[in-house]
mmCIF file of the N, C-alpha and C atoms, coordinates in Angstrom:
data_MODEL
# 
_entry.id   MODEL 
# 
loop_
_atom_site.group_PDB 
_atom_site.id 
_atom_site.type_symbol 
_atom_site.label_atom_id 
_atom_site.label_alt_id 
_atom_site.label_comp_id 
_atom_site.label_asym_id 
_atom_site.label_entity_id 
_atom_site.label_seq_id 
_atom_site.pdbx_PDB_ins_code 
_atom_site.Cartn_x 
_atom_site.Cartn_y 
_atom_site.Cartn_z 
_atom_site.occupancy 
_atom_site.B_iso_or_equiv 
_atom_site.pdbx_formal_charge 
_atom_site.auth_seq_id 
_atom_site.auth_comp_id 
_atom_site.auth_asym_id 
_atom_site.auth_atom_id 
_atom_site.pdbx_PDB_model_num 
ATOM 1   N N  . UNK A 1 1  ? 58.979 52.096 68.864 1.00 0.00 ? 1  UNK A N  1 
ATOM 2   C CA . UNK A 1 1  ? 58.249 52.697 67.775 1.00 0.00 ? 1  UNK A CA 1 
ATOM 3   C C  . UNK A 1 1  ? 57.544 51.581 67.000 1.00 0.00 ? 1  UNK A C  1 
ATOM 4   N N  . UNK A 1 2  ? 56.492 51.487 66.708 1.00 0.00 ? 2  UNK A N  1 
ATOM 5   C CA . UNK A 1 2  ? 55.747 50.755 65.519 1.00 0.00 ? 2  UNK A CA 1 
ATOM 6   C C  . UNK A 1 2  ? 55.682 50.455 64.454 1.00 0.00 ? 2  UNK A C  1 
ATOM 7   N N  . UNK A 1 3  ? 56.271 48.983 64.119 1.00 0.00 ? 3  UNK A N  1 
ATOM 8   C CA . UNK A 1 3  ? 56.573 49.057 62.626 1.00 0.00 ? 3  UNK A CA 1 
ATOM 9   C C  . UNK A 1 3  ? 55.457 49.860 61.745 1.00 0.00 ? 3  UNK A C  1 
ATOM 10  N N  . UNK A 1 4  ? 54.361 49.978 62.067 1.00 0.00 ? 4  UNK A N  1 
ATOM 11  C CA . UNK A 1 4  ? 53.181 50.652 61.266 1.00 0.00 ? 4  UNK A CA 1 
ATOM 12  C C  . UNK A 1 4  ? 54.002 52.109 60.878 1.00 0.00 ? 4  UNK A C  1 
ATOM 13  N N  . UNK A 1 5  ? 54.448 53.182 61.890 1.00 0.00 ? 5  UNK A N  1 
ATOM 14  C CA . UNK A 1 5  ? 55.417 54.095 61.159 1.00 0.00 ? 5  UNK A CA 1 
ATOM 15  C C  . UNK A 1 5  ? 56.356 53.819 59.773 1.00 0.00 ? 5  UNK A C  1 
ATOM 16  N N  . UNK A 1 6  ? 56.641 52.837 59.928 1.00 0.00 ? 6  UNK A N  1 
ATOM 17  C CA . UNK A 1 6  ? 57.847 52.610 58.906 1.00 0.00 ? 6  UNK A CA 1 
ATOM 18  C C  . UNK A 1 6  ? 56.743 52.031 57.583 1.00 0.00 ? 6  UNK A C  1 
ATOM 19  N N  . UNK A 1 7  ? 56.016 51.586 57.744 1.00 0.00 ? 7  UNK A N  1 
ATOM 20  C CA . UNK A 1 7  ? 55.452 50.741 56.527 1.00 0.00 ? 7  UNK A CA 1 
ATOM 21  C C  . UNK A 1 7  ? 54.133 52.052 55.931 1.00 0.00 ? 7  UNK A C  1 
ATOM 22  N N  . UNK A 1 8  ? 54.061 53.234 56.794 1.00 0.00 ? 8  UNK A N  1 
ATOM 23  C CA . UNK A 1 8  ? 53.882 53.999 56.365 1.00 0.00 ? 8  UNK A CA 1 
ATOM 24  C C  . UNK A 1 8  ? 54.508 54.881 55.403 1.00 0.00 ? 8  UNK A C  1 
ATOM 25  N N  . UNK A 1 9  ? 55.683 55.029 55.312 1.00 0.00 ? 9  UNK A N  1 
ATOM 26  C CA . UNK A 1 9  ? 57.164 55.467 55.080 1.00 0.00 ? 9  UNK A CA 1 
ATOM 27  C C  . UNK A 1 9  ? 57.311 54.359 53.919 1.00 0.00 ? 9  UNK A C  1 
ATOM 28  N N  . UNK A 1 10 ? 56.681 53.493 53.543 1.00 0.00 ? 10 UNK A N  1 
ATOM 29  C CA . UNK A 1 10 ? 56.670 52.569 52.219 1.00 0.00 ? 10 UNK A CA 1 
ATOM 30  C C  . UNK A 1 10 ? 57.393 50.941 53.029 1.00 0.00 ? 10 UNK A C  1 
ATOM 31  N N  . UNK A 1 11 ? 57.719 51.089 53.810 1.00 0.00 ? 11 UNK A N  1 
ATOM 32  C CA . UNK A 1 11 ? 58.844 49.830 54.376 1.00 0.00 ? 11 UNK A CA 1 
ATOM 33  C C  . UNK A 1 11 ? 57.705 48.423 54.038 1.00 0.00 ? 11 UNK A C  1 
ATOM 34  N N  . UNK A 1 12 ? 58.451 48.210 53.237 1.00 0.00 ? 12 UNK A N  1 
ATOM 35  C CA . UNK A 1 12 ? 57.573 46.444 52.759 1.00 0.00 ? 12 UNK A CA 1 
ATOM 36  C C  . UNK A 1 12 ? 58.496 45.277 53.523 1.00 0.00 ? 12 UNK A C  1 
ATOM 37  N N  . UNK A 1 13 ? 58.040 44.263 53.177 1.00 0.00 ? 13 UNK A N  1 
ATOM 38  C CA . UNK A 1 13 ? 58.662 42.877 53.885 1.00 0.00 ? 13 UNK A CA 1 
ATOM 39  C C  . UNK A 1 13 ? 58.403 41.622 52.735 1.00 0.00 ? 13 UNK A C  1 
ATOM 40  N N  . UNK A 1 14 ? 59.227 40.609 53.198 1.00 0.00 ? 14 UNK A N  1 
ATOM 41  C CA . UNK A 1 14 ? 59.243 39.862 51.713 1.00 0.00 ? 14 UNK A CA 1 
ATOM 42  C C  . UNK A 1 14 ? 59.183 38.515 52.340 1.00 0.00 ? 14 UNK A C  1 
ATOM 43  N N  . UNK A 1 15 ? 59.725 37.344 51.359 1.00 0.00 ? 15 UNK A N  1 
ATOM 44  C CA . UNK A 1 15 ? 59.275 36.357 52.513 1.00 0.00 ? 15 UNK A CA 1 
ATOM 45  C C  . UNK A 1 15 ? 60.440 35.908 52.554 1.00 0.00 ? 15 UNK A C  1 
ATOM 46  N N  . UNK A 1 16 ? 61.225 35.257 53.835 1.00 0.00 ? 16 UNK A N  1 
ATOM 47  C CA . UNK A 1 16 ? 62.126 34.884 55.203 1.00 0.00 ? 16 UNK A CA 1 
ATOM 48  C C  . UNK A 1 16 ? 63.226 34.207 53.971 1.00 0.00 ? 16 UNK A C  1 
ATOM 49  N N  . UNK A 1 17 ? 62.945 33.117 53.311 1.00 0.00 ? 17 UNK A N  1 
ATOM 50  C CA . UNK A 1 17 ? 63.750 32.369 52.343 1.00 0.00 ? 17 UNK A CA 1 
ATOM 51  C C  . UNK A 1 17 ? 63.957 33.216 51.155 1.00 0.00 ? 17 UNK A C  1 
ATOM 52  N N  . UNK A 1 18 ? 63.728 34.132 50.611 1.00 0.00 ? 18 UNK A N  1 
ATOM 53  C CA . UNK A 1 18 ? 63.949 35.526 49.267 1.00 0.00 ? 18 UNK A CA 1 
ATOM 54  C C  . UNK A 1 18 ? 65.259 36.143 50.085 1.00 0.00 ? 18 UNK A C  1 
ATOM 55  N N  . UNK A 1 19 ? 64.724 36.328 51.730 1.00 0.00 ? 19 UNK A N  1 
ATOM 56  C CA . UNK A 1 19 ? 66.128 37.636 52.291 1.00 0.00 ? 19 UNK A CA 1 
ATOM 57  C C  . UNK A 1 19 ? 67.520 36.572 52.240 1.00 0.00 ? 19 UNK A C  1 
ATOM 58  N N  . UNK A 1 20 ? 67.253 35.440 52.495 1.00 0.00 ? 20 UNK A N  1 
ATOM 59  C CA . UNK A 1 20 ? 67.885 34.227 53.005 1.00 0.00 ? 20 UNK A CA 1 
ATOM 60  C C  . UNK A 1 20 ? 69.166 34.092 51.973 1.00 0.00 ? 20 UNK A C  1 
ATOM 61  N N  . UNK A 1 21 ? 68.249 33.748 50.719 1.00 0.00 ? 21 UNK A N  1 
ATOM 62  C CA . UNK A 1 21 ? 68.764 33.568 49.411 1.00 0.00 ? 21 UNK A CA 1 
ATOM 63  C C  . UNK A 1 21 ? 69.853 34.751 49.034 1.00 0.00 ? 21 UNK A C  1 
ATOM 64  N N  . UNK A 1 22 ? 69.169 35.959 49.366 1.00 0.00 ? 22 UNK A N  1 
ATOM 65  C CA . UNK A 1 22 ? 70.281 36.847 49.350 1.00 0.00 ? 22 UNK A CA 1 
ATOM 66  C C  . UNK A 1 22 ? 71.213 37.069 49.716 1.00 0.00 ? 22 UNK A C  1 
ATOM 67  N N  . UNK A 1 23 ? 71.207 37.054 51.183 1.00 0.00 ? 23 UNK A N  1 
ATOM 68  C CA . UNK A 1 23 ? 72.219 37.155 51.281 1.00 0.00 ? 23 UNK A CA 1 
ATOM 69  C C  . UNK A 1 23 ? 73.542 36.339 50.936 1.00 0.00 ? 23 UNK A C  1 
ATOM 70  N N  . UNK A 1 24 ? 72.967 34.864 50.900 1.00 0.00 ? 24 UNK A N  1 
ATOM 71  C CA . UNK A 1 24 ? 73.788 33.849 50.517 1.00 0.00 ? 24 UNK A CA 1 
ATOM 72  C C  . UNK A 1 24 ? 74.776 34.232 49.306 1.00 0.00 ? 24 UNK A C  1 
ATOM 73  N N  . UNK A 1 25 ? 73.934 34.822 48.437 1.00 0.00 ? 25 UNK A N  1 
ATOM 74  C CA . UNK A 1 25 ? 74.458 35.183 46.847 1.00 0.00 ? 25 UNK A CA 1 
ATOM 75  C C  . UNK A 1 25 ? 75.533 36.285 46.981 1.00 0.00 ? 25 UNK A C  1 
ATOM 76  N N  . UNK A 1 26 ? 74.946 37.269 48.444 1.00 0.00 ? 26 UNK A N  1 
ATOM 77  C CA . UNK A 1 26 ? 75.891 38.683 48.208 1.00 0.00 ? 26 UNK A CA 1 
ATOM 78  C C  . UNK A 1 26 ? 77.332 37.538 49.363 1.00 0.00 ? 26 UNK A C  1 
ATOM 79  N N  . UNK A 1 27 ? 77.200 36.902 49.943 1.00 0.00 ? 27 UNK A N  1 
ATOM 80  C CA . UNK A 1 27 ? 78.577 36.045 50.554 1.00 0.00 ? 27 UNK A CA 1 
ATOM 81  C C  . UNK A 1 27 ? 79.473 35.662 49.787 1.00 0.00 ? 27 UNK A C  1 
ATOM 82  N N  . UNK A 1 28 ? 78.979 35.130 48.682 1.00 0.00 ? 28 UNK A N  1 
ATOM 83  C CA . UNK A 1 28 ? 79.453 33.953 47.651 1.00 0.00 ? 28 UNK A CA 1 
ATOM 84  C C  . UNK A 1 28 ? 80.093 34.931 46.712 1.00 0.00 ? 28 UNK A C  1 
ATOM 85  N N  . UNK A 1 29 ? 79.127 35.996 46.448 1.00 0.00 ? 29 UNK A N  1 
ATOM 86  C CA . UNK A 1 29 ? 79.847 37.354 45.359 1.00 0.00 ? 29 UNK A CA 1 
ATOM 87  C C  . UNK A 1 29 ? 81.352 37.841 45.894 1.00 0.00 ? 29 UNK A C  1 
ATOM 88  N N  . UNK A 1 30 ? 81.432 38.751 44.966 1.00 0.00 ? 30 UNK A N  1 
ATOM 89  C CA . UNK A 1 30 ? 82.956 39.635 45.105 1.00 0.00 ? 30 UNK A CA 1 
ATOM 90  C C  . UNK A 1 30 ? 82.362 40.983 46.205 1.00 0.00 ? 30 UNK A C  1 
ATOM 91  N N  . UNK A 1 31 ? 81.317 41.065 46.546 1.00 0.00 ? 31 UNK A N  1 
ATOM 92  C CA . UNK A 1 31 ? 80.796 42.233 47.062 1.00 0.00 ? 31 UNK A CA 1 
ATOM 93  C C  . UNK A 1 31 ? 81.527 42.131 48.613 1.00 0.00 ? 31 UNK A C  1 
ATOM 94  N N  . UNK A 1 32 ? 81.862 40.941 49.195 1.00 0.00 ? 32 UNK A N  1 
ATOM 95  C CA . UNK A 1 32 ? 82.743 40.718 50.240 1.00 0.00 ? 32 UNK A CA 1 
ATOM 96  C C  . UNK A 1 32 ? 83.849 40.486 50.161 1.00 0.00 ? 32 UNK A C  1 
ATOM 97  N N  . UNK A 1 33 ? 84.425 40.879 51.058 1.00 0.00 ? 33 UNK A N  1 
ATOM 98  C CA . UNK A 1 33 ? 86.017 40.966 50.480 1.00 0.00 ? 33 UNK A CA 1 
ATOM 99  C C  . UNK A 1 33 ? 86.384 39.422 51.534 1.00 0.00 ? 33 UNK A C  1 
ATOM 100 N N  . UNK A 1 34 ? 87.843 38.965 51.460 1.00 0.00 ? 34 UNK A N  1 
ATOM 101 C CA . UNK A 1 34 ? 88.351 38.222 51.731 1.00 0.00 ? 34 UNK A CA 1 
ATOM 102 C C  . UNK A 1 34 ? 88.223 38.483 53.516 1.00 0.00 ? 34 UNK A C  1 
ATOM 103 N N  . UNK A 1 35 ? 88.754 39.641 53.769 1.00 0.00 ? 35 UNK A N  1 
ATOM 104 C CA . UNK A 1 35 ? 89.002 40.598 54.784 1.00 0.00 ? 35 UNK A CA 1 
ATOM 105 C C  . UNK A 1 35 ? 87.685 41.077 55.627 1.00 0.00 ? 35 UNK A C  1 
ATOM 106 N N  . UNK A 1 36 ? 86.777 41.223 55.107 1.00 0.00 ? 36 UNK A N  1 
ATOM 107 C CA . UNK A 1 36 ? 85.297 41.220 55.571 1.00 0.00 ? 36 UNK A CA 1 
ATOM 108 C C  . UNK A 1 36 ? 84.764 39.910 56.165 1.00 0.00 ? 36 UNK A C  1 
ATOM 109 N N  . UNK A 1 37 ? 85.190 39.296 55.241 1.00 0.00 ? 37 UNK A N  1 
ATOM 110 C CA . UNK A 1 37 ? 84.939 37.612 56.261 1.00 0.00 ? 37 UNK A CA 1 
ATOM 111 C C  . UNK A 1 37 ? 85.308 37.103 57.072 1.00 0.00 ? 37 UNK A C  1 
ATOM 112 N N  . UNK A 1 38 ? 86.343 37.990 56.592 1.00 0.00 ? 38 UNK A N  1 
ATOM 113 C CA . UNK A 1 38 ? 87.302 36.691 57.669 1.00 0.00 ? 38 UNK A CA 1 
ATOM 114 C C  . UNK A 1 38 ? 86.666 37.198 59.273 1.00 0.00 ? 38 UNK A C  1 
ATOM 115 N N  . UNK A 1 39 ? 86.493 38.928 59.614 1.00 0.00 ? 39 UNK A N  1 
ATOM 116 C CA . UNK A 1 39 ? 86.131 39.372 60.738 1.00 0.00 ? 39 UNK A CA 1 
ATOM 117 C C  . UNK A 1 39 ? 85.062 38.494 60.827 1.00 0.00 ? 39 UNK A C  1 
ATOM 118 N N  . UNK A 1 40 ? 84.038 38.465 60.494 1.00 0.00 ? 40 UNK A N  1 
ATOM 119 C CA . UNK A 1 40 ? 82.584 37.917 60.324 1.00 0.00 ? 40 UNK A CA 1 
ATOM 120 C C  . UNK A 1 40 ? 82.671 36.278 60.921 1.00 0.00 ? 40 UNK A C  1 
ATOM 121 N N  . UNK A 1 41 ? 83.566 35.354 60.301 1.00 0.00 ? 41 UNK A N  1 
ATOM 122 C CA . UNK A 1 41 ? 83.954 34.345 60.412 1.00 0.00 ? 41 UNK A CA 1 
ATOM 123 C C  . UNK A 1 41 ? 84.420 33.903 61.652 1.00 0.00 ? 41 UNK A C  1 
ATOM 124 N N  . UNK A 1 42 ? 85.558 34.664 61.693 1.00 0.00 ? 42 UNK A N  1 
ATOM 125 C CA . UNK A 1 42 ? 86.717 34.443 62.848 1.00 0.00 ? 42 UNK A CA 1 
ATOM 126 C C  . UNK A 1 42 ? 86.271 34.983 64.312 1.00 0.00 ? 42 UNK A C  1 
ATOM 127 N N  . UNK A 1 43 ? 85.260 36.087 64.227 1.00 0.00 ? 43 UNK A N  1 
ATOM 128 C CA . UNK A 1 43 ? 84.536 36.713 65.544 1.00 0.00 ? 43 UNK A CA 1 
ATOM 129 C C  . UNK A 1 43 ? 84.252 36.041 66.199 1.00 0.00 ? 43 UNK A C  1 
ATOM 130 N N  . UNK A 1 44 ? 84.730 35.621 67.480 1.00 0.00 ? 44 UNK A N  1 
ATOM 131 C CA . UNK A 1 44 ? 84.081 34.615 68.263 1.00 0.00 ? 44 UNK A CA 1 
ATOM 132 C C  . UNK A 1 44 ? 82.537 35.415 69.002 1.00 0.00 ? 44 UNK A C  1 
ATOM 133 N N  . UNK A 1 45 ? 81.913 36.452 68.622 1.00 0.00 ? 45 UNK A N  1 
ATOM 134 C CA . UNK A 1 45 ? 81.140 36.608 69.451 1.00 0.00 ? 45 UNK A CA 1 
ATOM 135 C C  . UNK A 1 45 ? 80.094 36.522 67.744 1.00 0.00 ? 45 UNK A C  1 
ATOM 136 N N  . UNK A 1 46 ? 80.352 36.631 66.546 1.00 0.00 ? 46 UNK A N  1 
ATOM 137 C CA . UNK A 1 46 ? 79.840 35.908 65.658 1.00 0.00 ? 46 UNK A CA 1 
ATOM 138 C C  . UNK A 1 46 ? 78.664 34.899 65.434 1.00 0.00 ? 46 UNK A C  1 
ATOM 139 N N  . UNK A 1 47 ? 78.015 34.992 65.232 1.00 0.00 ? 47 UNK A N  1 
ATOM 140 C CA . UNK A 1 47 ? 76.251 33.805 65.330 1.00 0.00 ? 47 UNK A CA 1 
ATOM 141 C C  . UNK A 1 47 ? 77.271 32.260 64.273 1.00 0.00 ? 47 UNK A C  1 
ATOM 142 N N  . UNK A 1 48 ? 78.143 32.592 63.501 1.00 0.00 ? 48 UNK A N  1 
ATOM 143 C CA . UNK A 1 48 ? 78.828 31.894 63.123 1.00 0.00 ? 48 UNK A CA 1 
ATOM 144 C C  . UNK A 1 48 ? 79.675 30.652 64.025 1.00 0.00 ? 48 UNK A C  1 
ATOM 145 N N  . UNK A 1 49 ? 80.541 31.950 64.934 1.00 0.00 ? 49 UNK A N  1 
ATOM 146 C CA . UNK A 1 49 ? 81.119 31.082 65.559 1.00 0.00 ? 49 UNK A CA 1 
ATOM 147 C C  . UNK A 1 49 ? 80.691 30.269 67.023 1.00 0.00 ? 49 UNK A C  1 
ATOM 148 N N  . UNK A 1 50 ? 79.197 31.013 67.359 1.00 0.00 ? 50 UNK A N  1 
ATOM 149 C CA . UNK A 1 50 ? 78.158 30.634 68.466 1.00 0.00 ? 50 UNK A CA 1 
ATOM 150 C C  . UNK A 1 50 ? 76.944 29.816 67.868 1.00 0.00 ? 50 UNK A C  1 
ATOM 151 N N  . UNK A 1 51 ? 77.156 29.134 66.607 1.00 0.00 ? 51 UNK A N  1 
ATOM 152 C CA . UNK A 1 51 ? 75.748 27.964 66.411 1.00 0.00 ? 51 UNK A CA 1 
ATOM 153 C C  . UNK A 1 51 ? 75.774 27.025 67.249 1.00 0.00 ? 51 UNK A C  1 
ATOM 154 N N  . UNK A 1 52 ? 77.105 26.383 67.295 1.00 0.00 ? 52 UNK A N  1 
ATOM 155 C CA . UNK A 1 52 ? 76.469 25.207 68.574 1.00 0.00 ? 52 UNK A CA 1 
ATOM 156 C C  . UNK A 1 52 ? 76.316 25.681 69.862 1.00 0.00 ? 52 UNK A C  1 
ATOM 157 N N  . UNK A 1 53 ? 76.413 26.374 70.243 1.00 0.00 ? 53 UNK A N  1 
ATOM 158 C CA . UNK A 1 53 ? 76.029 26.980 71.727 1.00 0.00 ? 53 UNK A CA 1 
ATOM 159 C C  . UNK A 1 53 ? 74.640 27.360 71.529 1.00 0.00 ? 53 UNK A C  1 
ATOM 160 N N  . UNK A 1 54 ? 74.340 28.006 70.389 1.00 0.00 ? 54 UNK A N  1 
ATOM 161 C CA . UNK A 1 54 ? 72.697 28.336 70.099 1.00 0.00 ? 54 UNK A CA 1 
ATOM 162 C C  . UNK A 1 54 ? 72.268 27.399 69.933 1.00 0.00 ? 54 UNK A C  1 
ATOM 163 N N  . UNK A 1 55 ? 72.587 26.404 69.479 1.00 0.00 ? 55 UNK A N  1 
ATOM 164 C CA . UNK A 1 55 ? 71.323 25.274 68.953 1.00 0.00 ? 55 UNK A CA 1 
ATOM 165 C C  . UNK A 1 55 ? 71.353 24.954 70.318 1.00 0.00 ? 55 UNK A C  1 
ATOM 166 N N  . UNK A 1 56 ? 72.509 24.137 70.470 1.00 0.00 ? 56 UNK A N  1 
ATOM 167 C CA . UNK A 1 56 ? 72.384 23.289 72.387 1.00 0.00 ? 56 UNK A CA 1 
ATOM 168 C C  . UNK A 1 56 ? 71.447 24.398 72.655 1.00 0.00 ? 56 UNK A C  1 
ATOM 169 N N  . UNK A 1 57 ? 71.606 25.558 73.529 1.00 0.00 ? 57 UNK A N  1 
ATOM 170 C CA . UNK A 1 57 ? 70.056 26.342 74.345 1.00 0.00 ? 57 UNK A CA 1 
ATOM 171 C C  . UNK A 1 57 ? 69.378 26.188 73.650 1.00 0.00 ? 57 UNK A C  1 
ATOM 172 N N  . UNK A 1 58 ? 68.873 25.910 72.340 1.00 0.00 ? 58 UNK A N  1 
ATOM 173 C CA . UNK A 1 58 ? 67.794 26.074 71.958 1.00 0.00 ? 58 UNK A CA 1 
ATOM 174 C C  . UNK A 1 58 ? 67.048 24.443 71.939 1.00 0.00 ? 58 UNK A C  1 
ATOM 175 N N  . UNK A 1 59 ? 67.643 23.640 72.041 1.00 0.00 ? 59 UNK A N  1 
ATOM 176 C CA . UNK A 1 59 ? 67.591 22.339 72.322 1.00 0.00 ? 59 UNK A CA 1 
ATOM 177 C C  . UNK A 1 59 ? 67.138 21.779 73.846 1.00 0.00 ? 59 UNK A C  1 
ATOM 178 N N  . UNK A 1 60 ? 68.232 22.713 74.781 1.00 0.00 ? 60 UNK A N  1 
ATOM 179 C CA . UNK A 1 60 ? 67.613 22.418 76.169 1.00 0.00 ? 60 UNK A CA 1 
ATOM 180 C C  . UNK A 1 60 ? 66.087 23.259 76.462 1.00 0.00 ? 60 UNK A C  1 
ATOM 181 N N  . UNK A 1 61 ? 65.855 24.347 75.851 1.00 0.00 ? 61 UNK A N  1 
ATOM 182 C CA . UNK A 1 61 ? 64.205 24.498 76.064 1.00 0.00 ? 61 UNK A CA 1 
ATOM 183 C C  . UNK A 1 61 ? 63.691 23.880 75.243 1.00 0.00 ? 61 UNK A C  1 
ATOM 184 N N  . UNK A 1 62 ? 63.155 22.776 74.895 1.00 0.00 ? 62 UNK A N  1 
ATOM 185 C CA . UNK A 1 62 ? 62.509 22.092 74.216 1.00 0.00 ? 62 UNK A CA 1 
ATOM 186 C C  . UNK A 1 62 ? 62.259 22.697 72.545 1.00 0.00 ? 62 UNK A C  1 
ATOM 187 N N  . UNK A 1 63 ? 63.222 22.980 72.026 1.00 0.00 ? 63 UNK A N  1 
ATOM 188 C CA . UNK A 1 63 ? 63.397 23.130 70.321 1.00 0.00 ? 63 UNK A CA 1 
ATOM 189 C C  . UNK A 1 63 ? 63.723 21.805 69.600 1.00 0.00 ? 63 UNK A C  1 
ATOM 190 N N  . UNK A 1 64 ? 64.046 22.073 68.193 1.00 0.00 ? 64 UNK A N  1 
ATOM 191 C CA . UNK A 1 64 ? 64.160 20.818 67.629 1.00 0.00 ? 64 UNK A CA 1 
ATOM 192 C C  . UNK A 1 64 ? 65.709 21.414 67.266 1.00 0.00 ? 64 UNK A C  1 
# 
């Protein structure tokens, strides 16, 4: 489907470091529980617990 549907529907976009910031703030808040993180954290299938495996591939195709 086309984002053009949705931004018809009002769907705006903001810029990359504003969403970034946020979420950082809602981590750091009480809005997560101890118990919410820890899943998030501890998930080995987690982007958390897979950065160095992402960077390395992203390193062997020529990334920085």
């Amino acid at each position: 489907m086309s984002k053009s549907v949705f931004v018809g529907f009002g769907l705006t976009f903001r810029p990359l470091a504003e969403s970034t910031q946020d979420v950082l703030e809602c981590w750091d808040s009480d809005a997560v529980t101890d118990e919410q993180g820890a899943c998030v954290i501890d998930n080995p299938r987690s982007l958390m617990q897979r950065e160095p495996e992402i960077v390395a591939a992203c390193k062997e195709r020529g990334g920085q």
